[in-house]
C-alpha positions in Angstrom: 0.0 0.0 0.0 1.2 3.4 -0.7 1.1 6.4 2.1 0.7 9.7 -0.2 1.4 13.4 1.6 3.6 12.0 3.8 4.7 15.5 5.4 6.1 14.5 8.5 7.8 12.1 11.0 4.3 12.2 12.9 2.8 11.0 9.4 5.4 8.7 7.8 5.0 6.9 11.3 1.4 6.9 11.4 1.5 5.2 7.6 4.3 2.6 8.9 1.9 1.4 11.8 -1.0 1.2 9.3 0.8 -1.6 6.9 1.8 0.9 4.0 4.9 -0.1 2.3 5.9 2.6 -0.2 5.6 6.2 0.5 5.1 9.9 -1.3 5.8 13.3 0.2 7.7 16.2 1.3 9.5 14.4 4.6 11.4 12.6 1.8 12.1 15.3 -0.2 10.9 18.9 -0.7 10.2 19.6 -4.7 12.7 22.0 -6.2 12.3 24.0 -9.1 14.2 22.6 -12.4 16.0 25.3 -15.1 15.4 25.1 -18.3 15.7 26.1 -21.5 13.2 26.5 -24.9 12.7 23.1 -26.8 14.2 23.6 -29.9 11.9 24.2 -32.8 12.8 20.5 -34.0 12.1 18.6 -31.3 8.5 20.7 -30.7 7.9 19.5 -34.1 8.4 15.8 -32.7 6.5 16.2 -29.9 3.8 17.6 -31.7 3.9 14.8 -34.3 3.7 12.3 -31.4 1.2 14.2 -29.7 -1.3 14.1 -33.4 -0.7 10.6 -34.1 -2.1 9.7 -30.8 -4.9 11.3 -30.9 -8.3 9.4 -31.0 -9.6 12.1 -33.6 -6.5 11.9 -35.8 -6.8 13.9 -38.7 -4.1 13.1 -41.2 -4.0 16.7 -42.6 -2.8 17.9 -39.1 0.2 15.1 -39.6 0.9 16.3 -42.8 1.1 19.9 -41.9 3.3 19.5 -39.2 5.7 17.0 -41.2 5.6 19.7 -43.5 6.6 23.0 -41.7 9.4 20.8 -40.0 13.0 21.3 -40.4 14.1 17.6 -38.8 15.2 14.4 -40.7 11.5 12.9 -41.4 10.5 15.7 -43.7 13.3 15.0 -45.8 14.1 11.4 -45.7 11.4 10.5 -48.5 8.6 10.5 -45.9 5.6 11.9 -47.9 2.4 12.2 -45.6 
């Protein structure tokens, strides 16, 4: 079982006694802030190729367009949409 929100030593203790096994929270570590950076423009275009493909409503146009306006490998390797 899994003790979520575990905030303190009061709590993670309280979890232990009840049988959970695994636990989530801030007593194990607080969350940080990551830096980063912009995607590049290329790897958007991926992502928003993977994102179209697995839509449920896929619209082959919207695959073609962004295989088309991209600058990576695909548009040019002989892939025609």
């Amino acid at each position: 079982m899994l003790a979520e929100k575990v905030e303190a030593q009061e709590d993670f203790n309280q979890a232990l006694h009840g049988g959970s096994k695994y636990f989530q929270g801030c007593f194990f570590a607080r969350p940080s802030i990551v830096a980063g950076g912009a995607i590049a423009a290329s790897k958007l275009n991926i992502l928003n190729l993977i994102s179209e493909v697995h839509r449920p409503d896929l619209v082959h146009a919207h695959v073609e367009n962004i295989i088309n306006r991209s600058s990576t490998p695909f548009s040019s390797s002989g892939i025609r949409a």
